[in-house]
Z-matrix of the N, CA and C atoms (Angstrom, degrees):
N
C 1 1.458
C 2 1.519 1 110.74
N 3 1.293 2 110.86 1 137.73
C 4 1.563 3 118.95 2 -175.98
C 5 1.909 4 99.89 3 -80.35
N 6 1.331 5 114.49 4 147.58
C 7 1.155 6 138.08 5 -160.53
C 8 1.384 7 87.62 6 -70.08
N 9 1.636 8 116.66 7 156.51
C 10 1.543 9 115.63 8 164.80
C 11 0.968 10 120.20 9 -142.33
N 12 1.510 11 116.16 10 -52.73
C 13 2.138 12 128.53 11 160.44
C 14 0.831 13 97.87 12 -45.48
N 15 1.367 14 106.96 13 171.00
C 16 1.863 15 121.44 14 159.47
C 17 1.135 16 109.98 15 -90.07
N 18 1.301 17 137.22 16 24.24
C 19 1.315 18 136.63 17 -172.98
C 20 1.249 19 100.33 18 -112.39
N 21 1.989 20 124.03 19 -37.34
C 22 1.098 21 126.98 20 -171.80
C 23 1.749 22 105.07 21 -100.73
N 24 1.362 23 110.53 22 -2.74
C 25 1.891 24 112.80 23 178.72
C 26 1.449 25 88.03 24 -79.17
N 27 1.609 26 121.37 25 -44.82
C 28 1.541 27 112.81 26 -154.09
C 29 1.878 28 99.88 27 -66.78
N 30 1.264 29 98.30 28 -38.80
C 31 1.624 30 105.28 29 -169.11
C 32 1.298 31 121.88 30 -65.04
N 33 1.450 32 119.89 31 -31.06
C 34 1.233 33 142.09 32 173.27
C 35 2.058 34 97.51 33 -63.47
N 36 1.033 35 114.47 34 -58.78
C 37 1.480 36 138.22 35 -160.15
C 38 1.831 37 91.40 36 -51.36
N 39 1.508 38 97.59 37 -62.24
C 40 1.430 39 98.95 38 -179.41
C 41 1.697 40 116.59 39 -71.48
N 42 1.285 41 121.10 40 -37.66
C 43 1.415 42 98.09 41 170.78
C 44 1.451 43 111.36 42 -66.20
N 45 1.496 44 139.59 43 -40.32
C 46 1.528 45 124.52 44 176.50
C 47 0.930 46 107.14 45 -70.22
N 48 1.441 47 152.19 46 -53.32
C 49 1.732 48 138.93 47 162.87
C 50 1.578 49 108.85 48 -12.68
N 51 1.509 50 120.35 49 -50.74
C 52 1.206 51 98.92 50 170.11
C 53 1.251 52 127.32 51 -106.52
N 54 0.979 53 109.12 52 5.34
C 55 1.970 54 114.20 53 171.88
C 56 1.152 55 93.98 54 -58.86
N 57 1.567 56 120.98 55 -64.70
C 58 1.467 57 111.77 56 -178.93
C 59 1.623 58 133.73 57 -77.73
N 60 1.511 59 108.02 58 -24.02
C 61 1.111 60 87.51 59 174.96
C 62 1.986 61 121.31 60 -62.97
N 63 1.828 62 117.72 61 -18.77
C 64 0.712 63 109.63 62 178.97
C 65 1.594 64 137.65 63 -76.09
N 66 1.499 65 96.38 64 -7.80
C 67 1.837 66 129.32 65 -168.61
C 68 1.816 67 81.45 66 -92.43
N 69 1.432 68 126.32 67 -66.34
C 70 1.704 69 103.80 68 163.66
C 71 0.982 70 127.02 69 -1.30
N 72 1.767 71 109.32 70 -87.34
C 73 1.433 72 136.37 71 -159.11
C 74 1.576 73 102.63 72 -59.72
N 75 1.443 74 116.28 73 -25.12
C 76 1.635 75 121.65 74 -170.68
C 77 1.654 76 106.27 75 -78.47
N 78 1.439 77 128.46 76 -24.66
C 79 1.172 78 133.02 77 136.88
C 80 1.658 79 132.04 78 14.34
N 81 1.046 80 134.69 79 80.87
C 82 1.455 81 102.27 80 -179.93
C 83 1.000 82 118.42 81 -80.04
N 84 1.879 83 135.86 82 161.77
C 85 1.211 84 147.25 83 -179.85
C 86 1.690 85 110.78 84 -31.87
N 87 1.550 86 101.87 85 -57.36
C 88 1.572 87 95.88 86 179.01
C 89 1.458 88 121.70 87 -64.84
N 90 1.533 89 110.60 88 -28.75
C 91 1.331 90 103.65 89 -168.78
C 92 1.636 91 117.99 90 -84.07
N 93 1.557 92 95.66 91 -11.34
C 94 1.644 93 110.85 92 171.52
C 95 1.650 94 112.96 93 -83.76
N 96 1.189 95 118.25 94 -16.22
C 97 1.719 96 133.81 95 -175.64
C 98 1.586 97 88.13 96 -91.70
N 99 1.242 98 126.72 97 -68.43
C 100 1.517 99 114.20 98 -167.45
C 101 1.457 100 118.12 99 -62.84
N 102 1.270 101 125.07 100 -23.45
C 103 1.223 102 127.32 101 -168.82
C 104 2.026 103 90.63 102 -95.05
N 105 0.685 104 134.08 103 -49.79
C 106 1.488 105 128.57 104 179.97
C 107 1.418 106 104.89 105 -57.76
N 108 1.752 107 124.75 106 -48.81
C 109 1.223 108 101.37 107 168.28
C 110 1.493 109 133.78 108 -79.46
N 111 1.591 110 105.27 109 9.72
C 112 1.661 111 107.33 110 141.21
C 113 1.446 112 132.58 111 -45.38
N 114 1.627 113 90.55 112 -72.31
C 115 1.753 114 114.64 113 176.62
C 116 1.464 115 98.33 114 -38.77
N 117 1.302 116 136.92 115 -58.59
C 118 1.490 117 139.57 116 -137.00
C 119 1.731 118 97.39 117 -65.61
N 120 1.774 119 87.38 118 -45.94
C 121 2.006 120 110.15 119 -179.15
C 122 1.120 121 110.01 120 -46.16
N 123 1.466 122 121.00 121 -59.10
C 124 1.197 123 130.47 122 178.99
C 125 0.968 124 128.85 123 -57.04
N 126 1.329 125 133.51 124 -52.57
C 127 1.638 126 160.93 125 169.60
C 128 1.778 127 93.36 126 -45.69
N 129 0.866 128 136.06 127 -20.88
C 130 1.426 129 148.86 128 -163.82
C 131 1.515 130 98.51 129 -86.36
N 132 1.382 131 103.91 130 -77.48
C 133 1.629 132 101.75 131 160.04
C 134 1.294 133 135.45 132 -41.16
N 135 1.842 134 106.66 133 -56.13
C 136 1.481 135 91.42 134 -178.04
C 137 1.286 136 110.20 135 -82.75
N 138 1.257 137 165.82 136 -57.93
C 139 1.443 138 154.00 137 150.80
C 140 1.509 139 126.62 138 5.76
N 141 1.619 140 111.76 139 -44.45
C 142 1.561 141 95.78 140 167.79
C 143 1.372 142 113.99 141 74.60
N 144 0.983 143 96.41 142 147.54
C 145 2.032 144 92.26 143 174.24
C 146 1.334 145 115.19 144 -53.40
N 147 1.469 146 81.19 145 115.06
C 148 1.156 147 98.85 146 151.07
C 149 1.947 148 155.44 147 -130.89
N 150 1.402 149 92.66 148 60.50
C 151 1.772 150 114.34 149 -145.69
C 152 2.204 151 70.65 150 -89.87
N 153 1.651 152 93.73 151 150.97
C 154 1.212 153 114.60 152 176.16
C 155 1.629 154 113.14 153 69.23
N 156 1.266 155 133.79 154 17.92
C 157 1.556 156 130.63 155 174.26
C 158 1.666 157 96.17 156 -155.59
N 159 1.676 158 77.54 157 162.07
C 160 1.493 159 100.26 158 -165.01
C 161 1.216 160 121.67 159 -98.06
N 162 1.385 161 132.74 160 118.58
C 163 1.227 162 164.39 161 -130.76
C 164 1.910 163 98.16 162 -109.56
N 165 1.232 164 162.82 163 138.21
C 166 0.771 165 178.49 164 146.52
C 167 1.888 166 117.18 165 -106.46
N 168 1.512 167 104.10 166 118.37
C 169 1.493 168 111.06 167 -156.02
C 170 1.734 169 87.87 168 -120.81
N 171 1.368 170 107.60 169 -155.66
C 172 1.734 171 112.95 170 144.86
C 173 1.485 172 96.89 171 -166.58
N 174 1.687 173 106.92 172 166.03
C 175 1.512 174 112.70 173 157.27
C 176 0.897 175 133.29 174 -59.03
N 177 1.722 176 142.23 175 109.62
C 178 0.925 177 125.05 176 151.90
C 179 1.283 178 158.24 177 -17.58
N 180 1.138 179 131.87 178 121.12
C 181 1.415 180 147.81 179 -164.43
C 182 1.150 181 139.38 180 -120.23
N 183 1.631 182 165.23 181 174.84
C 184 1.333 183 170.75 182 111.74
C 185 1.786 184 83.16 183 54.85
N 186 1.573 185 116.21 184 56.38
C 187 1.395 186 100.59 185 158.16
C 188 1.343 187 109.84 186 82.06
N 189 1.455 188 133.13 187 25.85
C 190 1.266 189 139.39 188 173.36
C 191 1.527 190 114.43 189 -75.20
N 192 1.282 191 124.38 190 153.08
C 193 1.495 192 107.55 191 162.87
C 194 1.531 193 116.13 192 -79.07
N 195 1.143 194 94.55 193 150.16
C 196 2.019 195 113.39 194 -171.04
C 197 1.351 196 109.10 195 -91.30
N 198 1.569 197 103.12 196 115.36
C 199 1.401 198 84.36 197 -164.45
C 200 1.867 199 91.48 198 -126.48
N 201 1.306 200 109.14 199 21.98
C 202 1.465 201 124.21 200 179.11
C 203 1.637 202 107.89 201 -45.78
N 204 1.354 203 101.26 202 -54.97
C 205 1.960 204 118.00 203 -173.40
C 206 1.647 205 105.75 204 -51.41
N 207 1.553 206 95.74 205 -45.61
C 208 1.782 207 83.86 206 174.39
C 209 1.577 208 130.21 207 -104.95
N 210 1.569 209 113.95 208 0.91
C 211 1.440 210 120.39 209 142.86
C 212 1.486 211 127.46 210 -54.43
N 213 1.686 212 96.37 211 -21.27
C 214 1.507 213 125.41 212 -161.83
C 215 2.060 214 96.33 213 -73.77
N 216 1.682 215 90.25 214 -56.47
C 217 1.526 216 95.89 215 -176.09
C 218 1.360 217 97.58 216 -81.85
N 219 1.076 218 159.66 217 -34.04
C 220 1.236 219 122.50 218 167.40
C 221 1.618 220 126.62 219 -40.58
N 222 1.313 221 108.15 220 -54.54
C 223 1.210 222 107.49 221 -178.91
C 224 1.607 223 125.38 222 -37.62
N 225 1.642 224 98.17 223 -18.57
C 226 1.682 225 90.98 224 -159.19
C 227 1.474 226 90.05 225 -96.93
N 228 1.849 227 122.41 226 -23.80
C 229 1.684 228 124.38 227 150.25
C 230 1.668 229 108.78 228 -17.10
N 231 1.249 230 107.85 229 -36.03
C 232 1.748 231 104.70 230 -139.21
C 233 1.186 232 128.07 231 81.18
N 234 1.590 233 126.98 232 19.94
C 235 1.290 234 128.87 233 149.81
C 236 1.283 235 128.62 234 -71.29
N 237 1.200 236 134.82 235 138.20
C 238 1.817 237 136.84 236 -167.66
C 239 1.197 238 97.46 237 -83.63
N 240 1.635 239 138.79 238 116.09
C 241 1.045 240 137.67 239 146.94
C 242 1.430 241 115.34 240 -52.24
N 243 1.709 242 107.15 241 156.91
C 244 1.731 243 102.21 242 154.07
C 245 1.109 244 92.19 243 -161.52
N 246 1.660 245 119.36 244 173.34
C 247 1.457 246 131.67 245 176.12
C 248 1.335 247 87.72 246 -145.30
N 249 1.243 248 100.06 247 168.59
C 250 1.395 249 116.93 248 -163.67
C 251 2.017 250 109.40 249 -113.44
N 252 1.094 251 117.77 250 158.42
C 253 1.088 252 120.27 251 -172.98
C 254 1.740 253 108.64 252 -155.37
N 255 1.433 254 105.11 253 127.49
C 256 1.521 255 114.47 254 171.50
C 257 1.706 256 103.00 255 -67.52
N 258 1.663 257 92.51 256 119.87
C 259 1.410 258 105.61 257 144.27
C 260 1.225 259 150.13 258 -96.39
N 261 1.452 260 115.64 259 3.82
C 262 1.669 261 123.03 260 -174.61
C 263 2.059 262 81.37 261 -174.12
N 264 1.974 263 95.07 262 140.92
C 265 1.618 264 79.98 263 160.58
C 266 1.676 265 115.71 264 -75.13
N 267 1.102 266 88.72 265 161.94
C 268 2.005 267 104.93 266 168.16
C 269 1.813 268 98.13 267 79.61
N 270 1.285 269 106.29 268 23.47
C 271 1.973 270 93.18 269 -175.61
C 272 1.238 271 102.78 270 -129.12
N 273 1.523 272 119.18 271 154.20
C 274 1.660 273 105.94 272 177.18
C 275 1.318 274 108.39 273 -57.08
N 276 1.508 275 93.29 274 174.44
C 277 1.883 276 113.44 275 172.90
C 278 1.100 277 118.97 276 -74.42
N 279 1.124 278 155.61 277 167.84
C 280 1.241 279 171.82 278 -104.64
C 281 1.464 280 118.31 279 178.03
N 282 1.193 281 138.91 280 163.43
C 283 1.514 282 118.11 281 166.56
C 284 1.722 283 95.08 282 -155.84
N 285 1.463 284 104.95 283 125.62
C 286 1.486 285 102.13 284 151.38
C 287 1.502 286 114.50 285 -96.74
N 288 1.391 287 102.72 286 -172.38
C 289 1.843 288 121.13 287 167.14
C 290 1.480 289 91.79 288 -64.25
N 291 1.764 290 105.29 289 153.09
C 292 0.984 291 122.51 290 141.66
C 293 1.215 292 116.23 291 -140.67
N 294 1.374 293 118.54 292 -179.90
C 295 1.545 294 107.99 293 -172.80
C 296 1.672 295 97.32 294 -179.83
N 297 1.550 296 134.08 295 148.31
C 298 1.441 297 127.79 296 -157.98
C 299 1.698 298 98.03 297 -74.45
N 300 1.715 299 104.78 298 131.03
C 301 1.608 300 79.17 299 178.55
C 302 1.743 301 103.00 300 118.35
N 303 1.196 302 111.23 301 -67.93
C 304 1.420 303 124.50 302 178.82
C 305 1.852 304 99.84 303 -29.57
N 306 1.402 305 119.99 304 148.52
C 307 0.838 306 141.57 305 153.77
C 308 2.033 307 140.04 306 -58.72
N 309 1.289 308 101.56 307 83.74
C 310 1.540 309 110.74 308 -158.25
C 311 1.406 310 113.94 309 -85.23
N 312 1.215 311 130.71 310 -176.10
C 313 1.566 312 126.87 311 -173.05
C 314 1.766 313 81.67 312 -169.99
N 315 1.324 314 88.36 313 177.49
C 316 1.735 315 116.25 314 -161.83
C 317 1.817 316 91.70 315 -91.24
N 318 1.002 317 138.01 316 128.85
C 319 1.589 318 136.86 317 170.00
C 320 1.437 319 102.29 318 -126.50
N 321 1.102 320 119.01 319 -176.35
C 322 1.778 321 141.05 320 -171.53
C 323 1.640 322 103.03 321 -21.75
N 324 1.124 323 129.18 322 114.63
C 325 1.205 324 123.05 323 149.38
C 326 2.025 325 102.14 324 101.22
N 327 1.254 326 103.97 325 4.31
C 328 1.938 327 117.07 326 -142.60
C 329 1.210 328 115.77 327 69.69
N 330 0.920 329 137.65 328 15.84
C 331 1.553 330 120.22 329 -157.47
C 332 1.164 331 90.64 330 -90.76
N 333 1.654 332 136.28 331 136.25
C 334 1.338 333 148.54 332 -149.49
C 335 1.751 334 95.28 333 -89.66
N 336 0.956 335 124.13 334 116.44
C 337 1.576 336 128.83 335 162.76
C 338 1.694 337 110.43 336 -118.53
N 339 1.545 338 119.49 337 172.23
C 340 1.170 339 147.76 338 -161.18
C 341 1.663 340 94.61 339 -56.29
N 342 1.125 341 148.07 340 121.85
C 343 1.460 342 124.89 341 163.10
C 344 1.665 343 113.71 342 -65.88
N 345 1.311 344 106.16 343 -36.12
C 346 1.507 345 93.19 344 -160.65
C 347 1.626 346 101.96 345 -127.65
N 348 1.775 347 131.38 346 -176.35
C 349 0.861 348 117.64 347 163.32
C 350 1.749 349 100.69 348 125.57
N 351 1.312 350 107.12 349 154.12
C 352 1.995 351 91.86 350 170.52
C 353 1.544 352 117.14 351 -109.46
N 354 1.798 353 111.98 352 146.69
C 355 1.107 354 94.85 353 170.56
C 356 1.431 355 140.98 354 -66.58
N 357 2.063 356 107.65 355 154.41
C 358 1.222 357 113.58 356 -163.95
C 359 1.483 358 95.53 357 -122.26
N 360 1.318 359 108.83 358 178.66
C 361 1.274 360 119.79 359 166.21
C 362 1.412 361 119.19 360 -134.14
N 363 1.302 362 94.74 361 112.92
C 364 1.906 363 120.55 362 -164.58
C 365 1.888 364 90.67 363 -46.17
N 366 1.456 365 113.80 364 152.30
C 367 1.479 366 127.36 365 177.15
C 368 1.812 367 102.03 366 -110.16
N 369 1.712 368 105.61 367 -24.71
C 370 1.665 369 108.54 368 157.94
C 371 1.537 370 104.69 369 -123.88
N 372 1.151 371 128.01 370 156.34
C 373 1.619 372 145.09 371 -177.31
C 374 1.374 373 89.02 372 -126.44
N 375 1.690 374 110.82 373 123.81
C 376 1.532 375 114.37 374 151.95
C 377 1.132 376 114.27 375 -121.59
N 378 1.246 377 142.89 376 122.99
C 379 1.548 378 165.91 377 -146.79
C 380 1.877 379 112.45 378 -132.60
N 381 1.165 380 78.46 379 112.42
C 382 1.838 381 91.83 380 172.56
C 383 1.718 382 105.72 381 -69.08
N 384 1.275 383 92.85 382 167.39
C 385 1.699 384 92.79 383 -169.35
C 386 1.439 385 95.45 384 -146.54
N 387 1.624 386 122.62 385 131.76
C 388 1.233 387 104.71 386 166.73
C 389 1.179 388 115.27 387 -86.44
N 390 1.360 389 131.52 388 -34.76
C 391 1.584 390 148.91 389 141.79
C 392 1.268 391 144.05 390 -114.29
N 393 1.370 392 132.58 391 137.34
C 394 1.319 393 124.08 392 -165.35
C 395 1.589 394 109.87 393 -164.25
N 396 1.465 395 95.75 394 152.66
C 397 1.390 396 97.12 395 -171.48
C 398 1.418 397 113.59 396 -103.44
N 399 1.876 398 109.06 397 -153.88
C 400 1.730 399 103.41 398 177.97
C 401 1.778 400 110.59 399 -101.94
N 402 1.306 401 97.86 400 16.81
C 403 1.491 402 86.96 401 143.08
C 404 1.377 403 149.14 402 -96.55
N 405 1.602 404 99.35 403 -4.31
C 406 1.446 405 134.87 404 -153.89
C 407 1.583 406 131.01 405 69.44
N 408 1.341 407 88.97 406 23.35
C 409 1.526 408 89.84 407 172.85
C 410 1.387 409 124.59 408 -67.50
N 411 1.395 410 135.20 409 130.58
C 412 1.385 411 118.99 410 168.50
C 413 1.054 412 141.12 411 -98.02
N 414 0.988 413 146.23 412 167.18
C 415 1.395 414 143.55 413 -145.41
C 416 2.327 415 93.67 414 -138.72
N 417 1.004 416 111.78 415 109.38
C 418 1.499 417 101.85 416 -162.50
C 419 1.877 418 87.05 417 -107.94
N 420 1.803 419 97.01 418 -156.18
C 421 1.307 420 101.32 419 170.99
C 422 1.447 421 109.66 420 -82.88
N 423 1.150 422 125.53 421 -25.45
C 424 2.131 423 116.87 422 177.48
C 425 1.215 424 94.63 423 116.90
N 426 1.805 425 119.62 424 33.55
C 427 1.488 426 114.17 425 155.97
C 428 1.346 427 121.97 426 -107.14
N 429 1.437 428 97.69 427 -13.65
C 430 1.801 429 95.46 428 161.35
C 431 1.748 430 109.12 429 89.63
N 432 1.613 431 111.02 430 -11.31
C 433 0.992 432 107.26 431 -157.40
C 434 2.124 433 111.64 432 -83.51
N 435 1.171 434 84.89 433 -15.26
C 436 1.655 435 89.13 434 166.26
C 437 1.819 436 111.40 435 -69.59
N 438 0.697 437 103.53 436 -61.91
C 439 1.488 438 114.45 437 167.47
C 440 1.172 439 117.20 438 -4.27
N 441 1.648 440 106.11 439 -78.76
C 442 1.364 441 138.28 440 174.64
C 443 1.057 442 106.74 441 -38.62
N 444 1.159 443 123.09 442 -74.48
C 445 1.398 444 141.34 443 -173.71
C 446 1.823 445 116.77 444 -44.27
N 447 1.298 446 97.76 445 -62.76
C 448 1.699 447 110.02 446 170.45
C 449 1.554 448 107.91 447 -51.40
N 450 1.528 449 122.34 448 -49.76
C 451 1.462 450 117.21 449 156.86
C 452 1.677 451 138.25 450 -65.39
N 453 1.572 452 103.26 451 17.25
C 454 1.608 453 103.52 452 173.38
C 455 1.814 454 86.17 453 -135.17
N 456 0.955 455 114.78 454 11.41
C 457 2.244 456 110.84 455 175.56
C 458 1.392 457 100.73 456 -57.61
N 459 0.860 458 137.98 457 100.05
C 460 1.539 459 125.43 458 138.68
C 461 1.732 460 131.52 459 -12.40
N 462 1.354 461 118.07 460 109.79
C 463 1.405 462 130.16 461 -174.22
C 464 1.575 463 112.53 462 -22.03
N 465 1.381 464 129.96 463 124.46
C 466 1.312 465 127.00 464 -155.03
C 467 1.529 466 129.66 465 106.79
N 468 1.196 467 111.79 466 -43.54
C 469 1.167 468 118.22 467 178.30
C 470 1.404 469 118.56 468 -56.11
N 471 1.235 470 107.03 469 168.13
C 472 1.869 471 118.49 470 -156.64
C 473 1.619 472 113.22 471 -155.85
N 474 1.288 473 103.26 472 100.14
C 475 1.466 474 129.73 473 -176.22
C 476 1.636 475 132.24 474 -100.73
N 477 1.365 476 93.87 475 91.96
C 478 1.541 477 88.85 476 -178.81
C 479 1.579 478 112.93 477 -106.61
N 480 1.837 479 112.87 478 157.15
C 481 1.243 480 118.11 479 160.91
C 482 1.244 481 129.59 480 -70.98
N 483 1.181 482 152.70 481 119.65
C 484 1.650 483 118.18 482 136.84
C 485 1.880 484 134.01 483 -100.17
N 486 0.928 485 97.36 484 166.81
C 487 1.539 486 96.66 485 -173.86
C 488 1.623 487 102.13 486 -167.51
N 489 1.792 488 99.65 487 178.77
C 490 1.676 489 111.14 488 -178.86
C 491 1.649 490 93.96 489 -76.21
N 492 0.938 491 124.65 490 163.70
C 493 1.607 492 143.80 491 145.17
C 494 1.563 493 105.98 492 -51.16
N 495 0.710 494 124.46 493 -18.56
C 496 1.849 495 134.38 494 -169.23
C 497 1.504 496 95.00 495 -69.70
N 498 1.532 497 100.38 496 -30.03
C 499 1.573 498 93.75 497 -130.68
C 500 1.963 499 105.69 498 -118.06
N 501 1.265 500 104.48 499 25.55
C 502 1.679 501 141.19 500 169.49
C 503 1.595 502 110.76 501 -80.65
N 504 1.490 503 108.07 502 121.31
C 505 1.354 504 116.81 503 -174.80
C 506 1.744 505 105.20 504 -125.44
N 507 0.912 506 93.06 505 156.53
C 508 1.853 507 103.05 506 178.81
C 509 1.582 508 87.04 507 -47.12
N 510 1.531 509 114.02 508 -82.73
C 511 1.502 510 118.87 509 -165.98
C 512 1.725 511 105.58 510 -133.81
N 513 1.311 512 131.86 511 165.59
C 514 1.135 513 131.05 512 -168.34
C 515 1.983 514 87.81 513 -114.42
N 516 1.094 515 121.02 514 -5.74
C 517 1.247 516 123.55 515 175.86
C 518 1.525 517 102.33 516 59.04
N 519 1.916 518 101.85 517 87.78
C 520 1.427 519 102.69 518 -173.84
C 521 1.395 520 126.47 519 -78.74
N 522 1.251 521 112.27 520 157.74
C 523 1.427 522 101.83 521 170.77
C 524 1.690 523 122.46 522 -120.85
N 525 1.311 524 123.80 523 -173.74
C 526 1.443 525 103.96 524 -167.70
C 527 1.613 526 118.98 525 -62.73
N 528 1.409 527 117.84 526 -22.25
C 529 1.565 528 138.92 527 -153.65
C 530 1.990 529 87.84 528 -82.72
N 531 1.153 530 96.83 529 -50.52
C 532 1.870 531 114.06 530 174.21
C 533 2.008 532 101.75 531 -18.40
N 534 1.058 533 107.40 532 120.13
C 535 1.740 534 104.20 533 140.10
C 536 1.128 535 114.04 534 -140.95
N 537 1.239 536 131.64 535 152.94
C 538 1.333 537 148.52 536 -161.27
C 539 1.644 538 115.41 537 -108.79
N 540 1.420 539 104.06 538 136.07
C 541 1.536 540 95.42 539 -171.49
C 542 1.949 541 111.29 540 -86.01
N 543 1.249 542 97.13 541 -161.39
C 544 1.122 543 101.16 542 -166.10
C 545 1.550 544 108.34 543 -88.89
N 546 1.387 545 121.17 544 -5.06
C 547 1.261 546 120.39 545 -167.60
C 548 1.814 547 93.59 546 157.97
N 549 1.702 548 105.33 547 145.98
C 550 1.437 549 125.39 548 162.74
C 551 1.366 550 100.44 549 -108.16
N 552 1.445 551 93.94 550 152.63
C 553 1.477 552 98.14 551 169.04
C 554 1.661 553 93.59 552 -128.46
N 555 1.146 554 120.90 553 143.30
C 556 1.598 555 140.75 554 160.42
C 557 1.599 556 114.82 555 -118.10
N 558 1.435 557 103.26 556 165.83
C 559 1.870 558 110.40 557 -175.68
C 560 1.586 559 81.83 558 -61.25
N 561 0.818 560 119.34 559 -44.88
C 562 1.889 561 104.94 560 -157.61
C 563 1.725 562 115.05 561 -86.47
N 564 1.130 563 117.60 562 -23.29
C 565 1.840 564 118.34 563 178.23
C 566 1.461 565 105.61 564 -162.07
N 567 1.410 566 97.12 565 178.74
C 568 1.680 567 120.24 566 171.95
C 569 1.493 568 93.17 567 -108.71
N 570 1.756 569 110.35 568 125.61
C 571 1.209 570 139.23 569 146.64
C 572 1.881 571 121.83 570 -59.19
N 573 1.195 572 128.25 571 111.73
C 574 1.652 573 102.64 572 161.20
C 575 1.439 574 90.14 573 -167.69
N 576 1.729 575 101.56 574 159.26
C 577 1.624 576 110.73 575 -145.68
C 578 1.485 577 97.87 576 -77.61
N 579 1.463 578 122.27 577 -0.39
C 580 1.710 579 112.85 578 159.71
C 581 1.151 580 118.67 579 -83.11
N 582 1.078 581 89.04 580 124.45
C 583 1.599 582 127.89 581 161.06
C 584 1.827 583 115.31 582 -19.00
N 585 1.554 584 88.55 583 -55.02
C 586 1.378 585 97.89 584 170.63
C 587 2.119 586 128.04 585 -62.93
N 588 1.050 587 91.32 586 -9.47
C 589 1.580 588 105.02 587 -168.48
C 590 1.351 589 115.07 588 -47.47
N 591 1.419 590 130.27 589 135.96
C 592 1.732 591 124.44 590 175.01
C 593 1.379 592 106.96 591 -136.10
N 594 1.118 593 121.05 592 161.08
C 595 1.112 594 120.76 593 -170.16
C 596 1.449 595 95.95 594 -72.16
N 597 1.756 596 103.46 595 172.08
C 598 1.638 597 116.29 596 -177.15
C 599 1.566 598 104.82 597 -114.85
């Protein structure tokens, strides 16, 4: 039976959060390196120029794709990297500069963020996904903190997912708090809630 309360969306959410995050982690090194330097290919296309605005990446994690190498070449574009970093629980993210090299420190959870630098506000947002569907809904870890964040962007802004192909569900069974990005990208296609969409 498909989930319907919010009691049984949340429950559902957490047992597939880890079905997949553990089918991730089962991944080997190469097959997580070749398939990220898919995403990077792709992300190339759908992104578009982007010389003079700020690009927003994150560190990799529990088997994420790495998408450092081509945040990496932007930078040498002259695009401003940033990653984002929790400053308080329950509040949006934050984002400093980053750049290969830059000086990092341990932030929320360890997860290595920018040490120094002032906050910016990314002109693209790229967001890991542990699951997501073809509307672009995402499916995160259950901190909500993307969310937040996508609901305080300033008009303009441009939010994409990425993730494995593995990791595509009929529906994440949204709820009202839910917003959906503008598009996933996977090693194998571009995700986005038109109809019209084809792979790249």
């Amino acid at each position: 039976m498909l989930p319907t309360t919010r009691d049984e969306i949340m429950a559902w959410r957490r047992e597939t959060r880890q079905r997949l995050l553990a089918a991730r982690q089962d991944m080997s090194v190469d097959q997580r390196r070749v398939a990220s330097g898919a995403i990077q290919a792709r992300l190339d296309h759908v992104a578009g120029t982007l010389t003079g605005l700020t690009v927003s990446a994150y560190w990799p994690l529990r088997g994420e794709p790495d998408l450092r190498p081509w945040l990496g070449g932007l930078h040498l574009q002259g695009v401003r990297g940033a990653m984002p970093l929790v400053v308080a629980r329950g509040e949006p993210l934050r984002f400093r500069p980053w750049f290969p090299g830059c000086r990092m420190e341990k932030g929320f959870w360890d997860i290595p963020v920018p040490a120094e630098g002032p906050f910016i506000t990314p002109d693209l947002l790229i967001a890991p996904v542990v699951g997501f569907d073809a509307l672009c809904f995402r499916l995160g870890y259950g901190g909500g903190y993307f969310d937040r964040t996508l609901a305080t962007l300033p008009a303009g802004y441009r939010a994409l997912g990425v993730g494995f192909e593995a990791a595509a569900l009929a529906s994440i069974h949204p709820l009202p708090h839910d917003i959906p990005l503008q598009a996933i990208v996977t090693e194998q296609r571009l995700y986005s809630p038109s109809p019209t969409s084809s792979a790249l």
